[in-house]
N, C-alpha and C positions, 0 to 999 in steps of 0.2 A: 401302156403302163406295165410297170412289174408284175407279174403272178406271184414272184416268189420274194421275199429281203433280198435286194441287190447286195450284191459283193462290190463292197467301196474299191477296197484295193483292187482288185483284178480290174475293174473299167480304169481306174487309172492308171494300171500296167499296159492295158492295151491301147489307151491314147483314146479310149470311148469319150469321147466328149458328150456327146450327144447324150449318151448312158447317165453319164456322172451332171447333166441339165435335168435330166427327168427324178434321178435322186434327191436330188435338192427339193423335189416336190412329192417325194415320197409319202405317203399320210398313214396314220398310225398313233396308236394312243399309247404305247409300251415305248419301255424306256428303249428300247434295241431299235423300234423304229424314229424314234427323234434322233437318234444315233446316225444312222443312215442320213438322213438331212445336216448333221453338223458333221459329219467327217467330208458328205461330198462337198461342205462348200468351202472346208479347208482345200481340199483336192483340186477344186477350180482354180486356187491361188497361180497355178500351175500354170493356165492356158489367158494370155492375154487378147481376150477377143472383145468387140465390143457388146455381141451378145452375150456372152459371160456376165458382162458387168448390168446389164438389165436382167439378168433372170437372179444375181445375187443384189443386185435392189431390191426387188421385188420382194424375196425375204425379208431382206434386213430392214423393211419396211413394216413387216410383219408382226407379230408377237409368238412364233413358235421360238425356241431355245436356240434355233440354230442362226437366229440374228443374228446372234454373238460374232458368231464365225462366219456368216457371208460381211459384218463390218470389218473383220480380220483382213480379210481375202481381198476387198476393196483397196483398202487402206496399202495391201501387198501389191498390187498393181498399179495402181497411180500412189507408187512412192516418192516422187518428189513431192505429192502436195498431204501425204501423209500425217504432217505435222499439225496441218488446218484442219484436219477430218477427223480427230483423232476421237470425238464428241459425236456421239450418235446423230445427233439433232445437227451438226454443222455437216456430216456426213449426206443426209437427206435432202438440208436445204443447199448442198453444190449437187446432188443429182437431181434435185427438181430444174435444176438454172442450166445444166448441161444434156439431159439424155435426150435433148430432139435434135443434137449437136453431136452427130457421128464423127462428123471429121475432129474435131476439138476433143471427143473422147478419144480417137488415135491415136490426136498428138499427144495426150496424155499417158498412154500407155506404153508408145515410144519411148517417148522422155523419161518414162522408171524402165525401161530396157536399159538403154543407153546408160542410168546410172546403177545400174546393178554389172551390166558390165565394164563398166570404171572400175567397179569395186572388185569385181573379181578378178582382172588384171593388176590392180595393186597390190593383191591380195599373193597371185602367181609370182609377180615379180619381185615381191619382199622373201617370198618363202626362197628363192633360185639366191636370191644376194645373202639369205642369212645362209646357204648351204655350201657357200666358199668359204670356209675356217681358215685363217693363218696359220703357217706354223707356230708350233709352242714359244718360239723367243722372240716372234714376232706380236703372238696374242698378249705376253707379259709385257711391252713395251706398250702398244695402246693401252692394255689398262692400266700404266705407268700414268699415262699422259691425260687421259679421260678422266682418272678419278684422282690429277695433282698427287701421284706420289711423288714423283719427280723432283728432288730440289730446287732442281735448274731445268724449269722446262724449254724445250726448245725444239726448233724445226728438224726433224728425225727422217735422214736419208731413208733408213730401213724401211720402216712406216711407208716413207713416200712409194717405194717402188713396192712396196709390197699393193700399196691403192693402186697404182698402175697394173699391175699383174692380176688383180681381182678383176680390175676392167675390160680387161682382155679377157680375162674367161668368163668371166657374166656376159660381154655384148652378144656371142654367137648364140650363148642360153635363152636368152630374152629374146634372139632373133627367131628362134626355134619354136618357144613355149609361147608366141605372140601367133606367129602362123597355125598353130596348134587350134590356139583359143579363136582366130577366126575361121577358120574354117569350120569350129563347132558352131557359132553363131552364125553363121552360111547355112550351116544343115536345119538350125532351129528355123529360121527366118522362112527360109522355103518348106519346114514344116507346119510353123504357125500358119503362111499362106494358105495352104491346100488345107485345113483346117477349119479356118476362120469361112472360107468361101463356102465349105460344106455345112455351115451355118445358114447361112444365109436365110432362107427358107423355116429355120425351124421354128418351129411351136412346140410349149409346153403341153 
């Protein structure tokens, strides 16, 4: 255990997991130390393990203040089922039905990986498509066409190869900012690994 108030931020700078598992069970009657337990279990949102998610049950089963935020933290890692858990009490009763169910909690925290990086390569590749601007008499002719000023709207050569010309320079961007973005998910993956397995073992 701590001798002294853990520093929340530095163990999560340094990737202490272990550190920021024993914070969450920090004890302490002063507001600074309920602090310490409700910053670390926002901080765990961080680290999808499945010991993670038993040691912020375990809280969030609890009645100290830092419930709150290990339900937060939960609900951030199995975000696809999010929307079911969102009730303290439904929260509970899917981890009473799930925690002797390692592999099922897995798939569960895969599955909010997978759509968190969905969302973050949609995210990449709308910002790269909005950073190709037409030229100025090309931007006034779509919003000629978009917002019907146009008398006579019609099929607009300009427009068209100007879509073509975007095409061309977005597909190499997206090819670039895709390899990018997997290779960051490569480093995380084989970081979570080595991580997760340094787990294994612990105790609160």
């Amino acid at each position: 255990m701590f001798i002294f108030r853990p520093n929340i931020e530095n163990l999560d700078r340094k990737r202490d997991v272990r550190g920021l598992l024993k914070a969450l069970h920090y004890s302490g009657q002063s507001e600074k130390a309920r602090r310490v337990c409700y910053d670390a279990a926002g901080r765990l949102a961080n680290y999808p393990y499945v010991k993670v998610l038993e040691e912020l049950a375990r809280v969030m089963s609890g009645t100290d203040d830092s419930r709150t935020a290990a339900h937060m933290s939960i609900e951030w890692l199995v975000a696809d089922m999010a929307h079911q858990l969102s009730k303290r009490a439904a929260m509970l009763k899917w981890w009473e039905s799930t925690k002797d169910n390692p592999d099922e909690l897995r798939n569960t925290l895969k599955s909010a990986i997978e759509r968190r990086r969905k969302n973050e390569w949609e995210t990449v590749s709308t910002r790269i498509s909005n950073e190709i601007v037409p030229p100025k008499h090309i931007a006034v002719r779509i919003h000629q066409i978009i917002y019907n000023d146009d008398p006579t709207p019609r099929e607009d050569s300009v427009v068209d190869k100007w879509s073509e010309e975007k095409d061309r320079q977005l597909a190499p961007k997206l090819v670039t900012a895709r390899a990018e973005l997997e290779a960051k998910w490569r480093y995380q993956d084989s970081l979570w690994a080595k991580e997760e397995a340094s787990l294994l073992n612990w105790m609160p």
